[in-house]
BALUM-568786 format. One record per residue: residue number from 1; residue in one letter; chain; x negated, z negated, y negated of N, C-alpha, C in turn. Coordinates in nm, 2 decimals, always signed. Example, Ala and Ser with C-alpha at 12.3 -4.5 7.8 and 13.67 -1.06 7.14 Angstrom:
{n=1; res=a; chain=A; neast=-1.32; nup=-0.78; nnorth=+0.57; caeast=-1.23; caup=-0.78; canorth=+0.45; ceast=-1.32; cup=-0.78; cnorth=+0.33}
{n=2; res=s; chain=A; neast=-1.28; nup=-0.71; nnorth=+0.22; caeast=-1.37; caup=-0.71; canorth=+0.11; ceast=-1.29; cup=-0.79; cnorth=+0.00}
# end
This chain:
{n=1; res=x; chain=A; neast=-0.24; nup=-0.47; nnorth=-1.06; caeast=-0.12; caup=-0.48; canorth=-1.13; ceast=-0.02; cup=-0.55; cnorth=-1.03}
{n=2; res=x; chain=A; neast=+0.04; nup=-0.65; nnorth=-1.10; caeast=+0.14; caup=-0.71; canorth=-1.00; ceast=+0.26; cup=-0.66; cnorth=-0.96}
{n=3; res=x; chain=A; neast=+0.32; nup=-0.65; nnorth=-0.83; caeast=+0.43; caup=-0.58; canorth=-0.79; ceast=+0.56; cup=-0.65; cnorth=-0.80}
{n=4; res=x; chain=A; neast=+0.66; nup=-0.59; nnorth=-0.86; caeast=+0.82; caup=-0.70; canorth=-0.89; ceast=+0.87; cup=-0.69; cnorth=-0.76}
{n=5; res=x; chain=A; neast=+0.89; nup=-0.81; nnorth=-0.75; caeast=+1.04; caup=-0.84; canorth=-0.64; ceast=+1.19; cup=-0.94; cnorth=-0.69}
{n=6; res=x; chain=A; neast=+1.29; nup=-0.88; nnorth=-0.61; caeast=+1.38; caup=-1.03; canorth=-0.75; ceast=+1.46; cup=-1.00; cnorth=-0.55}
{n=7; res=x; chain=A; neast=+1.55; nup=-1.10; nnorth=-0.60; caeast=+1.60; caup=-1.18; canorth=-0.46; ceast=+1.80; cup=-1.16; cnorth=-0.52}
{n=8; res=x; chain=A; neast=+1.87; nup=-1.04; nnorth=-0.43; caeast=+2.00; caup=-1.04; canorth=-0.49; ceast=+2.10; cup=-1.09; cnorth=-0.40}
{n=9; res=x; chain=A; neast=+2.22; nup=-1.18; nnorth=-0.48; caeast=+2.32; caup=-1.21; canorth=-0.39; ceast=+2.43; cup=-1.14; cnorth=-0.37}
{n=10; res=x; chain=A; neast=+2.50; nup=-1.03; nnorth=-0.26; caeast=+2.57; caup=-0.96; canorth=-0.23; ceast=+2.70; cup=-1.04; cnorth=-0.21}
{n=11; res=x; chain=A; neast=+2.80; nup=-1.02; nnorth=-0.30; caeast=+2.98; caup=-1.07; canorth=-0.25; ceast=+2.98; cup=-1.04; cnorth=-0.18}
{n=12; res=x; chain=A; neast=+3.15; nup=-1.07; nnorth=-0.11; caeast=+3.19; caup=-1.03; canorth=+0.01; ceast=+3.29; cup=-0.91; cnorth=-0.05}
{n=13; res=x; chain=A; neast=+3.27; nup=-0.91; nnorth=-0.18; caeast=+3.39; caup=-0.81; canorth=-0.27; ceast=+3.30; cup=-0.69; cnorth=-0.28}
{n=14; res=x; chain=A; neast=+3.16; nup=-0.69; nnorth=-0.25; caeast=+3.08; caup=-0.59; canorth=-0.30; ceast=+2.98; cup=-0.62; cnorth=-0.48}
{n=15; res=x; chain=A; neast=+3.04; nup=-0.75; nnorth=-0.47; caeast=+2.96; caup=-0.76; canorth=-0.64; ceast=+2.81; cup=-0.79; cnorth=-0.60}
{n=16; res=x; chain=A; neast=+2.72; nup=-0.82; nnorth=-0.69; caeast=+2.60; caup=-0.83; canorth=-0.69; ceast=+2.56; cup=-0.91; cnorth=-0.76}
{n=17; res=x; chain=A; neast=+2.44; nup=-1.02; nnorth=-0.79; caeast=+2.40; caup=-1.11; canorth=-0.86; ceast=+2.28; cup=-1.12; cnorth=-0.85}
{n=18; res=x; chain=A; neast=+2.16; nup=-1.08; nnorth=-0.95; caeast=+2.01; caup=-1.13; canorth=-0.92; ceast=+1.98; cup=-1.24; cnorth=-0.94}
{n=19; res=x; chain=A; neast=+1.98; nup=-1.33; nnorth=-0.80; caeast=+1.96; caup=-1.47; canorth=-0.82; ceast=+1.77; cup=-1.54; cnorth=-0.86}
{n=20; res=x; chain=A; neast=+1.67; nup=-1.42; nnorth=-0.84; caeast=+1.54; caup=-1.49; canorth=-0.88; ceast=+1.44; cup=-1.36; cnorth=-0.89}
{n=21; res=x; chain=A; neast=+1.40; nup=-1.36; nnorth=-0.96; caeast=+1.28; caup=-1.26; canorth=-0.99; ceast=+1.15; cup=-1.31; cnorth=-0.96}
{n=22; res=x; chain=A; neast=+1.07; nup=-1.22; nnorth=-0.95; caeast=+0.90; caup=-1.26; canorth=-0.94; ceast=+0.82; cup=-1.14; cnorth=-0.93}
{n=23; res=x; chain=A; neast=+0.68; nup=-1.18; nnorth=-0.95; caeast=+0.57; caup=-1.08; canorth=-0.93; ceast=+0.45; cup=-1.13; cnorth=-0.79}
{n=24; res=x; chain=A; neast=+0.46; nup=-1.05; nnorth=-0.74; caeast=+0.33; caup=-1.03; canorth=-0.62; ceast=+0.20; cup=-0.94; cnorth=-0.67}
{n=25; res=x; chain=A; neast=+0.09; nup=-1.07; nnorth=-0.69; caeast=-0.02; caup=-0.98; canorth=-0.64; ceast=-0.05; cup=-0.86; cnorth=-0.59}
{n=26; res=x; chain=A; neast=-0.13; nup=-0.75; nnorth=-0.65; caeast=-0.17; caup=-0.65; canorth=-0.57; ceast=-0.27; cup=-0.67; cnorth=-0.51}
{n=27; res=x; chain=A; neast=-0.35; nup=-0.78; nnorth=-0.53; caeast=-0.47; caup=-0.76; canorth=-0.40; ceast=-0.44; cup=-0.92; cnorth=-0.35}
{n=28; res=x; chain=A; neast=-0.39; nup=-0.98; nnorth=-0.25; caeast=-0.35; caup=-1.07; canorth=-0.14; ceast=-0.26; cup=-1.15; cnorth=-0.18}
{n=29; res=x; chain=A; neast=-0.20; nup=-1.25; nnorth=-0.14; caeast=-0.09; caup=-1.29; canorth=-0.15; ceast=-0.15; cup=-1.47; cnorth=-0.09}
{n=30; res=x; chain=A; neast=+0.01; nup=-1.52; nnorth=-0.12; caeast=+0.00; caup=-1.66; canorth=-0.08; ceast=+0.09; cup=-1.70; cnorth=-0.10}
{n=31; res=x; chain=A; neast=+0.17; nup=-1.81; nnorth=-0.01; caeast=+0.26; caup=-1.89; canorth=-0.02; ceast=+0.33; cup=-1.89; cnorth=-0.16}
{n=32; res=x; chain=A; neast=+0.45; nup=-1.89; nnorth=-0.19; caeast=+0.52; caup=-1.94; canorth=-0.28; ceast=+0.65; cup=-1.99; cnorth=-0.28}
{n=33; res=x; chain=A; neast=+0.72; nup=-2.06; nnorth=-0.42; caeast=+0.87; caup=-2.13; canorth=-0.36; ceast=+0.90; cup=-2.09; cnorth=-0.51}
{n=34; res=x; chain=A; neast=+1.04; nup=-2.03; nnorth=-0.50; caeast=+1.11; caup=-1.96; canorth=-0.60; ceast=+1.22; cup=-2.01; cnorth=-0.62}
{n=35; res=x; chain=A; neast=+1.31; nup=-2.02; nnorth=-0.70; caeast=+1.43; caup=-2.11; canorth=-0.73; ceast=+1.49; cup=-2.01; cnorth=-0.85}
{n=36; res=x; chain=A; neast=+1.62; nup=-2.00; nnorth=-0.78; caeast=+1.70; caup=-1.90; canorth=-0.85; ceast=+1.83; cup=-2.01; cnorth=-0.84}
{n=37; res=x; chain=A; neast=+1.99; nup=-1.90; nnorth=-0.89; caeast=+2.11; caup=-1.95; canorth=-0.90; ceast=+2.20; cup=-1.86; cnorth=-0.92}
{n=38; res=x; chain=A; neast=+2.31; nup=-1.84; nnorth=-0.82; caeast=+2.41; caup=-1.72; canorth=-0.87; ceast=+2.56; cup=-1.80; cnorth=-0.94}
{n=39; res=x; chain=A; neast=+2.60; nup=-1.73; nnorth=-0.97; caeast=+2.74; caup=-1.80; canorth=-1.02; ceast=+2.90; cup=-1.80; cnorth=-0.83}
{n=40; res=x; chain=A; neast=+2.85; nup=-1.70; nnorth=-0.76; caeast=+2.89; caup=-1.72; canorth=-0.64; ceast=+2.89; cup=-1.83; cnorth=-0.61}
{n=41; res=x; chain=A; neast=+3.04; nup=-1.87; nnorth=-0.48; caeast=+3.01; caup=-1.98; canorth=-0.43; ceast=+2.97; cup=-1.93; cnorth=-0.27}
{n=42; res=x; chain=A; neast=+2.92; nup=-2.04; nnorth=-0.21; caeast=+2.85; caup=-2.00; canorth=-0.10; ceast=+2.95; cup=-1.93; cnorth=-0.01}
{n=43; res=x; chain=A; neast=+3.09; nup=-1.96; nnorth=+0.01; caeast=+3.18; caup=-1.87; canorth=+0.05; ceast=+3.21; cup=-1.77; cnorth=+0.08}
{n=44; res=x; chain=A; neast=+3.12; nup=-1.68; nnorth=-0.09; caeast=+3.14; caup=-1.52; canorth=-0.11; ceast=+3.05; cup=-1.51; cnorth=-0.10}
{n=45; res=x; chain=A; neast=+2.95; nup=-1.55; nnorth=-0.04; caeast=+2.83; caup=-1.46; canorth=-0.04; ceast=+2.81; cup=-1.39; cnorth=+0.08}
{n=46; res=x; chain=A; neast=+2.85; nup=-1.28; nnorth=+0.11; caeast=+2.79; caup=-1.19; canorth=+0.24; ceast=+2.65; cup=-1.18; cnorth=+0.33}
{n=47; res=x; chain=A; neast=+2.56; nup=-1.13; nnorth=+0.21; caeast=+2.41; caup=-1.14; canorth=+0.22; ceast=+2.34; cup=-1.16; cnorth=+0.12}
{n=48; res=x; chain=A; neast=+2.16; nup=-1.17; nnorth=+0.10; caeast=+2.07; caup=-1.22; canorth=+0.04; ceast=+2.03; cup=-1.04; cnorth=+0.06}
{n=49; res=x; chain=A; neast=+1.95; nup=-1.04; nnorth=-0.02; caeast=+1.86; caup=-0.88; canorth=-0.03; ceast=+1.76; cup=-0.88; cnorth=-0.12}
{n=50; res=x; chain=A; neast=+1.61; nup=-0.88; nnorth=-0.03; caeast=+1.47; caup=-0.91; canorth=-0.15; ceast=+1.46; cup=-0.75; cnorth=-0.18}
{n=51; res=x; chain=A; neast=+1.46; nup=-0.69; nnorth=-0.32; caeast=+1.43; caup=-0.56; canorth=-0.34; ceast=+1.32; cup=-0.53; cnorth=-0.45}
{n=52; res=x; chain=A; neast=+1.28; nup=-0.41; nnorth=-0.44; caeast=+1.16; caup=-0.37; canorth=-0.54; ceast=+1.26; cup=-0.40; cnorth=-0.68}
{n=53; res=x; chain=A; neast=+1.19; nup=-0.39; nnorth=-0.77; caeast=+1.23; caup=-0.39; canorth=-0.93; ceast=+1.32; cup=-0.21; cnorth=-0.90}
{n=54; res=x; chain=A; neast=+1.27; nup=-0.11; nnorth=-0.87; caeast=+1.35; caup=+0.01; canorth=-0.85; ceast=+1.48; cup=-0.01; cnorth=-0.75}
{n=55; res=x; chain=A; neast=+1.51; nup=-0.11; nnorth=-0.70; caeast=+1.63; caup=-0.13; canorth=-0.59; ceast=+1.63; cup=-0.13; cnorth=-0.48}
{n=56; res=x; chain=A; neast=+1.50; nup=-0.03; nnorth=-0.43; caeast=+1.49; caup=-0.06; canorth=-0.25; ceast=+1.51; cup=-0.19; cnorth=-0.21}
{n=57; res=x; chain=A; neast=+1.58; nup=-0.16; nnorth=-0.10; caeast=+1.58; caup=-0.28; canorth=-0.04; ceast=+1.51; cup=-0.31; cnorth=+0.08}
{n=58; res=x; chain=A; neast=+1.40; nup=-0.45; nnorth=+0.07; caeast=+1.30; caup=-0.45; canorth=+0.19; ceast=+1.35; cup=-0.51; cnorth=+0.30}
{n=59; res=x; chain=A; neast=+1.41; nup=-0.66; nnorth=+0.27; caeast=+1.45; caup=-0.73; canorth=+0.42; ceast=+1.62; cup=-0.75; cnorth=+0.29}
{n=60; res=x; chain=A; neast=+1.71; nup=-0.80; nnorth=+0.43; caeast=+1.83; caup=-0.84; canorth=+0.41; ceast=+1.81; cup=-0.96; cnorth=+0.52}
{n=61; res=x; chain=A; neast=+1.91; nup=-1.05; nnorth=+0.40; caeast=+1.91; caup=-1.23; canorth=+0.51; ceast=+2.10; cup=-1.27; cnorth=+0.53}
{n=62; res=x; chain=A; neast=+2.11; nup=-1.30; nnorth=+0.62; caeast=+2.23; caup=-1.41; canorth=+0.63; ceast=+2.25; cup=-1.50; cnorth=+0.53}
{n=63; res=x; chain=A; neast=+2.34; nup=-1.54; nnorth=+0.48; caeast=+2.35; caup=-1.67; canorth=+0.38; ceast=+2.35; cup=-1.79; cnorth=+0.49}
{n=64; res=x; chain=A; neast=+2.27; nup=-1.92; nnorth=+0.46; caeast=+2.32; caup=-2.04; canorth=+0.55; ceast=+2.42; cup=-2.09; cnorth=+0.59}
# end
């Protein structure tokens, strides 16, 4: 069964925006390129946060 991951964009206000969803394989993985879009401008965005479909949060990123 495949595992959800979605990719969220964190304001600098504290808002939130799920910029791309996806499913991972349960048995191996491989390269992929995902393409999302928040209504944020690059400005407000604080951080990136890849989480489970439940909310955990796994890695957090800098914005470029």
């Amino acid at each position: 069964m495949p595992v959800l991951r979605r990719l969220v964009a964190v304001g600098r206000d504290g808002s939130e925006q799920t910029v791309a969803t996806w499913a991972v394989p349960a048995h191996g993985t491989r390269p992929a390129d995902v393409t999302g879009g928040t209504a944020l401008r690059p400005g407000q965005i604080a951080r990136f946060e890849v989480r489970t479909a439940g909310g955990q949060r796994l890695v957090t990123l800098d914005p470029p």
